[in-house]
C-alpha positions, 0 to 999 in steps of 0.5 A: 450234612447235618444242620440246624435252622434258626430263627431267621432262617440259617441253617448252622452246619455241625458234626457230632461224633461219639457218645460220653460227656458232650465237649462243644467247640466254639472256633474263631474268627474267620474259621470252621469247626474244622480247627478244632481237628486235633481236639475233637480227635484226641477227646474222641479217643478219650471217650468223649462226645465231640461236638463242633459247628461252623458259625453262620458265615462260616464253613458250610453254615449259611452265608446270610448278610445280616447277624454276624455279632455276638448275640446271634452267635450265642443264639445260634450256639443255644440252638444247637445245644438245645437241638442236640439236646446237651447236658452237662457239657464242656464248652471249650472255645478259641479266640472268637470262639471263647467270646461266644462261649463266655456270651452264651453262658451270660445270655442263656444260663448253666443249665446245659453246662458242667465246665468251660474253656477259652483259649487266646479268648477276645473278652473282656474286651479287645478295643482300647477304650477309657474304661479299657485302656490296655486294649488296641486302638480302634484303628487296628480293627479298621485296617483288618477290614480295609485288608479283608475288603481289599484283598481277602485271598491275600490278607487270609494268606498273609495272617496265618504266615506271619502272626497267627502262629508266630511264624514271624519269630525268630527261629520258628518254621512255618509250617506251610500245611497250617498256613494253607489249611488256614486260607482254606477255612477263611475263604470258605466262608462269606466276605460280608460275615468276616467283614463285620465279625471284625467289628462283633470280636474287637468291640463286644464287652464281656465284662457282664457276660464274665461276672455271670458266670458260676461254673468252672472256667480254664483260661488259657492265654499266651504272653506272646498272643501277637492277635489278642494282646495278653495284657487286656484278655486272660488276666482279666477275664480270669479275675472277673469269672466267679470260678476261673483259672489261669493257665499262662504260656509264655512264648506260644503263638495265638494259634496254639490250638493247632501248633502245640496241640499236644500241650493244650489237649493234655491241660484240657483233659487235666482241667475236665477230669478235675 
């Protein structure tokens, strides 16, 4: 399996398919690179570069107890870039994954990036503070850990069933391959990573991170994101980013990656050949 060790010794897991301008993605909280299935296939197809890792503790990247938060991920994605040897590449990132992307352009620079995209991204940030009102109480992350750290099997199971991808509105079918491809991804990676990852997506402020940030930016955000409420995410980055566009959907599920993959693949490739 191709890899890259680190600094400290992780070795991060990531797969490299086709030539053409590189895209790189970024996956979220508590999955692999394998998310992005319907993406890296369809750009594939359209003569890009695909590139996705799995984030330490995550999929097949090494399991450590320590650097599950947004620096080390921003370091770790630097360092396969850096090992890949990238230039001019669109980084597209979901959820947890587009916190990542938004802190790797602010801590490393735009040197190796043309574009970026994040999809039902967790910045600005996710917590209800007094400078952050419209975010979530504290206590909504605290009961995602006392469920993963009670039974993670079951709360992995329950997530993708319910509001992940909005299999709890009315009229929506589930679509039980989903669900289960989701477990799949979540248990393949460490209790310890995904235990403090909740910490690393809920209280990172990206507001500086945002501010930075002079290339062009996609931000993608449903209204009806039951995960990362629309009101304090999309809106906000997008009105923080020097170069950034709002793309609202109204009704579709945080997980629209995989279940309107069709629609975001098309806005994607619209936004790239800009």
């Amino acid at each position: 399996m191709p890899t890259v060790k680190v600094k400290d010794g992780t070795e991060i897991f990531y797969k490299d398919w086709g030539s053409g301008q590189p895209i790189v993605f970024s996956h979220g909280w508590p999955l692999s690179s394998d998310d992005w299935d319907p993406q890296m296939l369809f750009f594939l197809n359209h003569g890009f570069r695909v590139i996705a890792h799995d984030r330490r503790g995550h999929g097949r990247s090494s399991q450590g107890g320590e650097g599950h938060d947004l620096d080390h991920y921003a370091d770790d994605l630097a360092a396969v870039t850096s090992h890949l040897d990238l230039k001019g590449a669109i980084h597209v990132g979901h959820s947890t994954g587009g916190g990542e992307v938004v802190r790797y352009l602010g801590r490393h620079g735009e040197s190796r990036v043309s574009k970026a995209a994040i999809i039902s991204a967790v910045p600005p940030l996710m917590v209800k503070t007094e400078s952050n009102p419209l975010g979530l109480p504290k206590s909504v992350f605290d009961g995602l850990q006392a469920q993963l750290a009670a039974n993670r099997s079951k709360f992995y199971r329950d997530l993708p069933s319910g509001p992940f991808y909005g299999f709890n509105r009315p009229g929506v079918e589930p679509i039980e391959a989903a669900i289960a491809n989701w477990w799949r991804q979540g248990m393949m990676g460490g209790a310890k990573a995904h235990y403090d990852g909740i910490v690393a997506f809920s209280q990172t402020d990206f507001t500086e991170d945002l501010k930075k940030i002079t290339v062009p930016v996609l931000v993608i955000h449903s209204e009806d994101d039951q995960i990362v409420p629309y009101v304090a995410s999309g809106p906000l980055s997008a009105k923080l980013l020097k170069n950034g566009v709002l793309k609202t959907y109204k009704d579709y599920p945080h997980g629209m990656i995989t279940t309107q993959a069709d629609v975001i693949n098309a806005d994607l490739l619209a936004f790239i050949k800009g």
